[in-house]
N, C-alpha and C positions, 0 to 999 in steps of 0.2 A: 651489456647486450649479449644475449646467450647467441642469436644466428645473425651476423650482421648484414647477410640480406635475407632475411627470414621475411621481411614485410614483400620482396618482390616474388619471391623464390616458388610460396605457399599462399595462394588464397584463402579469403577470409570462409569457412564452414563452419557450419553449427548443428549440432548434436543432432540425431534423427530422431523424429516422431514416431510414434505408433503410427499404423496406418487409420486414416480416418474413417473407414469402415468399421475397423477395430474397437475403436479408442469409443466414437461415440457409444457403444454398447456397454459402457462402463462410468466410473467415476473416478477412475484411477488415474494418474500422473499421466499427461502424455508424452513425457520425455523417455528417450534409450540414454544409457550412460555411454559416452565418449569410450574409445580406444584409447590407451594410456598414450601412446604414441601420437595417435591424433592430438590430446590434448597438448601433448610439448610443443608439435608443430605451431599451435595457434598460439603456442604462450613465447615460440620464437617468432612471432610477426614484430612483437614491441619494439622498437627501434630503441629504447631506453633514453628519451629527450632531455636533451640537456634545463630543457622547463617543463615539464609534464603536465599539462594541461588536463589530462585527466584526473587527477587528482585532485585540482581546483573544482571538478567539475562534479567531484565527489563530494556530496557533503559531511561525508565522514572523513573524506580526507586521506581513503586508505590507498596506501604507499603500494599501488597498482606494480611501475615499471620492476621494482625487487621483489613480487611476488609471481611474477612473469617469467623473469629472470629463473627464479629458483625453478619452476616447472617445467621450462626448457630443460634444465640440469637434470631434473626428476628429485630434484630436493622436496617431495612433498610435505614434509613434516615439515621444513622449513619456511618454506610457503606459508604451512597453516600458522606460524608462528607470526610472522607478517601482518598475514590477514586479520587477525585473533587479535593484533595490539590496536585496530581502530576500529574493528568491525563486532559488536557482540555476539550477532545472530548472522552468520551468511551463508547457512542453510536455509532462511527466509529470504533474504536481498538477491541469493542465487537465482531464487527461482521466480519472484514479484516484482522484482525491482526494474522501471523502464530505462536503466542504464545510461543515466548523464552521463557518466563516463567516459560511454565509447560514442556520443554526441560530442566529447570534448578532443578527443583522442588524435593526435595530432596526421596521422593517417586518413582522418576525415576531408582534411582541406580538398584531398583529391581520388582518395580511393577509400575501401571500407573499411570500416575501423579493429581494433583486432577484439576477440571475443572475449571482453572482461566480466561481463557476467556468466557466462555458463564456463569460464576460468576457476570464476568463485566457488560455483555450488558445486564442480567440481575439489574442487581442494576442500570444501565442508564436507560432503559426501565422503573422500574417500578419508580425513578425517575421524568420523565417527564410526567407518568402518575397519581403523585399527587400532582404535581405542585410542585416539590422541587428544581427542577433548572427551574431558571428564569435568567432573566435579570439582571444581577449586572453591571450599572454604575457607576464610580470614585465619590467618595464626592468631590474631587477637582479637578481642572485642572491645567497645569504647565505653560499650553500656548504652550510649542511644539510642534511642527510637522512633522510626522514620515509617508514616505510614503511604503507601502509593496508593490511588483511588484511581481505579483502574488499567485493565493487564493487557492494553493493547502494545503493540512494540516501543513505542517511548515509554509506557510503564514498563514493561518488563525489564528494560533497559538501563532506563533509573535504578528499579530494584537490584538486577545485578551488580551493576557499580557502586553502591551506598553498601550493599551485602560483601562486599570484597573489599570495602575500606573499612569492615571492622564494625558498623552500625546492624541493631537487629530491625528490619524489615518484614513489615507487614503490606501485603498486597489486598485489598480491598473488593472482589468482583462482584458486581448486581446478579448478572446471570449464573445461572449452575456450571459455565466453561469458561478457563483460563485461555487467553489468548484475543481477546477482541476480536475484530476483525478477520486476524489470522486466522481463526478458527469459527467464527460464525458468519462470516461476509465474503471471504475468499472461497471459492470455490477448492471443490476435493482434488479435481484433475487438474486443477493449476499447483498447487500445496496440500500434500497428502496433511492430514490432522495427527496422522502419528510422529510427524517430524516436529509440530507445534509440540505434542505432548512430550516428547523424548526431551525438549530443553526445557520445558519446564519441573519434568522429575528430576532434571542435573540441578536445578536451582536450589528446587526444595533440597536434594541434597547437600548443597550448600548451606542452607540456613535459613533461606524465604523462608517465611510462612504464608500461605495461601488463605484466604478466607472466602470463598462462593455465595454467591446467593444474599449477599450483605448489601443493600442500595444505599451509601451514606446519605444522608439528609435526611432520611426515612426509616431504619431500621436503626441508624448509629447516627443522633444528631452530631455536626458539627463542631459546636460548640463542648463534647463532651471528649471527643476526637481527636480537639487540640488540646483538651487534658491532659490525654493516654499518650501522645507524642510529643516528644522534643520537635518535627516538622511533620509537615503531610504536603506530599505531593501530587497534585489535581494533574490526570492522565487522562480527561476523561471523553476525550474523540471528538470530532465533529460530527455531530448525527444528526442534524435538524437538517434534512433533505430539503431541498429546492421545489416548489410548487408549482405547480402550472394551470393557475386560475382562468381557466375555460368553460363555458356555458358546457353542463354535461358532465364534467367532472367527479361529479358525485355521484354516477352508474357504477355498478357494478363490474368488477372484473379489468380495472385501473388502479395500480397499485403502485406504491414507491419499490424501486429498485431494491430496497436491501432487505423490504417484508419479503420479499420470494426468493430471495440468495439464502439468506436466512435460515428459513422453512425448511429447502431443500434439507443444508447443513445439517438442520435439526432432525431431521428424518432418518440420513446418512449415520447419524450417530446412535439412533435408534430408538429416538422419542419419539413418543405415539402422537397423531397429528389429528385434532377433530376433523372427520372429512367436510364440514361444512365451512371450516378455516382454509383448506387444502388449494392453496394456489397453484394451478398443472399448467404447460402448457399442452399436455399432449392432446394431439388431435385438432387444435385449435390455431386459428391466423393470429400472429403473435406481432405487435409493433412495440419498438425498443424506442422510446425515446431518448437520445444520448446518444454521443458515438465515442464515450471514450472507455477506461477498464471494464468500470462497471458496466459499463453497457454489454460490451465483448461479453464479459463472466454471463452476464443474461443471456445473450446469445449463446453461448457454449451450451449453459444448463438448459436450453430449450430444445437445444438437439436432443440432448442425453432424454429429453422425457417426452420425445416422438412428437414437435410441434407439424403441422400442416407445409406453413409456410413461415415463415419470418423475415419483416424488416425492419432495418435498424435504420431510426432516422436521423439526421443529424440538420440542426438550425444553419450550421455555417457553411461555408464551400468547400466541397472537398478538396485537402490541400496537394502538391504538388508531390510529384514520384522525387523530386532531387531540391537542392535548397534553390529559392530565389535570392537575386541579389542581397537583398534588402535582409538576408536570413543568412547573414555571413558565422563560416566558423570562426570561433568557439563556441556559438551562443548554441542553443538546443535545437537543433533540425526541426522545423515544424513542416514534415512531411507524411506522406501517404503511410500510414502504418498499417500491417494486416498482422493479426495474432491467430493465431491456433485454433479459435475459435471461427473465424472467418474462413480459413481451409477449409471448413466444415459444410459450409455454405449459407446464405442467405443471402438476401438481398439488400443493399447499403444504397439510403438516397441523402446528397446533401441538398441544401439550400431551400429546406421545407418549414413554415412555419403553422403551426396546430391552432387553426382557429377554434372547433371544436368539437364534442362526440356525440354523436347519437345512438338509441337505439330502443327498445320498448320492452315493456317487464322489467323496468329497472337496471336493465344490462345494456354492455354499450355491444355494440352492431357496428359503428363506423367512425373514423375518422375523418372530418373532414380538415382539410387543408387547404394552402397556398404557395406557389411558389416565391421565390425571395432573391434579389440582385443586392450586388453588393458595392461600395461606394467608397471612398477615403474622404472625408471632412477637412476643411483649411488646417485646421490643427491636428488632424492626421488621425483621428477616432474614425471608426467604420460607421457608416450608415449604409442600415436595412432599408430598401425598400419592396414592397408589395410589388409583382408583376400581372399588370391588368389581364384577368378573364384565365390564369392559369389556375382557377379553382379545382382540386380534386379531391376524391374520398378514397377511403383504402377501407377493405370490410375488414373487419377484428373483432377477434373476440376476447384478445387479453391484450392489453396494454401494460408496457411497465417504465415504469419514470425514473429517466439515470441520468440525471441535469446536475446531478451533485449535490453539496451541501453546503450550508449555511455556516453553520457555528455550533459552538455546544448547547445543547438541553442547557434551556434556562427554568428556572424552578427551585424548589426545597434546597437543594446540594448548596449553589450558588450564592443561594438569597441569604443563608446560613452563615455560609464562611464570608458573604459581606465583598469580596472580592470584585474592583475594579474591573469594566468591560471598556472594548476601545471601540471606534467608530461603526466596526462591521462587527459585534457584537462577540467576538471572541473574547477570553482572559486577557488581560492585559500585565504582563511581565518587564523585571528590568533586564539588564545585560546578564545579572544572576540567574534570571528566570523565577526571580519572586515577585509576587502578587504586592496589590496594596497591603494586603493583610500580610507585616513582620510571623518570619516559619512559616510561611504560606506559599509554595510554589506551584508553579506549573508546566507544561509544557507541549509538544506534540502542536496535532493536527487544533488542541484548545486552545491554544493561545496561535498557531501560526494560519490558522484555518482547512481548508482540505489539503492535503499534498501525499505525499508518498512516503513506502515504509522506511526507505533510508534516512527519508528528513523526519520521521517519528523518532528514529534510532538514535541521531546526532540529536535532537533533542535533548531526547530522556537524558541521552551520558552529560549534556552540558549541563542539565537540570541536576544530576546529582556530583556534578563537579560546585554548584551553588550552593547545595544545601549543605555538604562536606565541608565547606567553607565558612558558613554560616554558627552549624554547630562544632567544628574545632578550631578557628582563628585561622585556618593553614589547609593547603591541600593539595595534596599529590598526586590527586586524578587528575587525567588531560583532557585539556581544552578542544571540544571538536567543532563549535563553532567561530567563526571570524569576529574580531571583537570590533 
């Protein structure tokens, strides 16, 4: 414990924003970098628990209290050293990750928890700005070859750990950008794309090889795939978005959540966009169906492109500023969150259900709605009900649908490699993280369904702690999920 009353001494603070005058005139990062000083204070709140629950709470695992510890001190190289043995990418997880963590963090019981994530992207940040991660290639090579089919962060993930036990790796991407999600779904002012692209040029410098624009099932059958490789590893996202089958639905100008996150990205990067494809909200009354990331990232990108008005709707109630009983720590606070994008403004309604839209010339004009009560069932399920004669409309002219997703793209890829799917229609994986098909793994948001960058992360590394396994009888990678 670097301050031993560091946790009473200094309140919990976090980094400064742009101002939001500022910020939404741009696409740029809305984060200011910490005062070095500042940051040791937050990194002396840690109490150093003699059972660190935040760590559990990590699903990488990473060794939070001694990476604290060292920041306090201003050991930052040490830190990164820390950080770096369970975390691949925390230049990403700094800055996207919604911080179980510091939901875990034993300072939670009663006050606020200390600042582990903008800890991290601190200690990456300043990291990459004294040249302390670099490029580490293999002293040897094994000779095998391991292909990854797709580079969102449990592939990228996988590949770096298979590329550093000595295996040559090949990354596989549909699209013409590396990075999934990181880079065509995340918005620019949450994750700049030049931080995606700087570790993926350390990679390649490593040994990846990168291949673009390849959709296996479809350009590189399957079966020819598992020729060219000793394994392959199936990375390939949760993307079959959530539906919302309402009379109306097929107007114009109602669109799933990540065709317009997308776009933007696409545009930001500097592909040319048919204007007749061009989903804007500028100028236009914009409803966000969703109230969770993706939804926020829609909100954000509607300011940046001059919407009218915007709001974000959400089916459930909105939850509480502090935990209720029944939402005891350590479990993950299911409270009132506002992101960066909500400073921003718009308008947030809970407990609305979208009966359906209207409007004429093919375009929709209106939502209509309902409001919605909420109920606990004997066996303790919620039940919705309708609240009589609370029918209303809300005018719009762009709808966008961020209810989440389903499962992977089923199709060619799939149907190819023949691979086992489980009840809710994801991969279905052993403790290895291999598929029914022997050299056949997977891992991520495909086989665990939607979730977050840090559970893509632990993924990937446990995915290529399997395969490592698989092809050399032995393996010296570490375990980052619970067996």
């Amino acid at each position: 414990m670097g301050d031993p009353s560091g946790f009473m001494s200094s309140p919990r603070r976090l980094p400064g924003r742009r101002p939001v005058a500022e910020r939404k005139g741009d696409y740029r990062e809305f984060y200011t970098r910490w005062p070095e000083q500042e940051a040791r204070s937050q990194g002396g709140r840690c109490m150093d628990c003699a059972v660190p629950f935040c760590q559990s709470g990590c699903p990488l695992g990473n060794v939070i209290p001694e990476f604290n510890h060292q920041i306090y001190l201003g050991n930052w190289d040490k830190a990164l050293q820390v950080l770096l043995s369970t975390n691949n990418f925390p230049e990403f997880t700094g800055r996207i990750c919604p911080a179980p963590c510091e939901g875990s963090c034993v300072l939670s019981i009663n006050s606020d928890p200390v600042t582990i994530e903008y800890i991290e992207k601190e200690i990456a940040d300043r990291g990459f700005d004294e040249g302390w991660i670099k490029a580490e290639p293999p002293q040897q090579r094994t000779g095998k070859k391991v292909a990854v089919v797709g580079s969102g962060p449990a592939g990228l993930a996988a590949a770096q750990q298979l590329n550093r036990a000595g295996h040559w790796v090949t990354v596989f991407e549909r699209d013409h950008y590396i990075g999934g999600l990181l880079t065509l779904g995340i918005p620019d002012f949450k994750l700049d794309k030049s931080i995606v692209r700087r570790r993926v040029d350390l990679m390649a410098e490593e040994g990846v090889d990168f291949r673009t624009g390849v959709a296996v099932g479809v350009d590189y059958m399957a079966e020819q795939l598992r020729a060219d490789f000793d394994a392959v590893c199936l990375t390939c996202g949760s993307t079959e978005p959530r539906e919302l089958p309402v009379p109306g639905r097929e107007l114009d100008g109602i669109h799933p959540a990540m065709d317009y996150l997308t776009q933007q990205n696409r545009l930001l990067a500097g592909e040319p966009i048919d204007p007749a494809e061009r989903i804007t909200a500028e100028g236009k009354r914009v409803v966000i169906l969703g109230g969770g990331d993706t939804g926020a990232d829609c909100l954000g990108t509607a300011h940046r492109q001059g919407a009218e008005i915007i709001y974000q709707v959400e089916l459930l109630t909105e939850p509480p500023e502090k935990r209720h009983s029944d939402n005891p720590w350590p479990q993950w606070p299911i409270i009132l969150r506002s992101s960066a994008a909500h400073e921003e403004g718009g308008i947030r309604e809970y407990d609305v259900l979208t009966k359906s839209f209207s409007g004429s010339n093919g375009r929709v004009q209106r939502l209509h709605a309902v409001r919605v009560g909420w109920s606990q069932s004997e066996n303790g399920r919620p039940n919705m009900q309708e609240i009589p004669e609370s029918d209303f409309v809300i005018e719009t002219d762009l709808v966008l649908l961020a209810m989440g997703f389903l499962h992977p793209e089923h199709g060619a890829m799939l149907d190819q490699f023949g691979v086992e799917l489980d009840e809710r229609g994801n991969i279905k994986a052993d403790e290895n993280k291999m598929t029914s098909v022997p050299g056949v793994f997977a891992g991520g948001d495909a086989t665990r369904g939607q979730s977050l960058v840090v559970w893509a992360i632990a993924e990937g590394r446990e995915m290529a702690r399997g395969v490592d396994l698989y092809l050399m009888g032995r393996t010296s990678l570490p375990r980052s999920l619970p067996n």
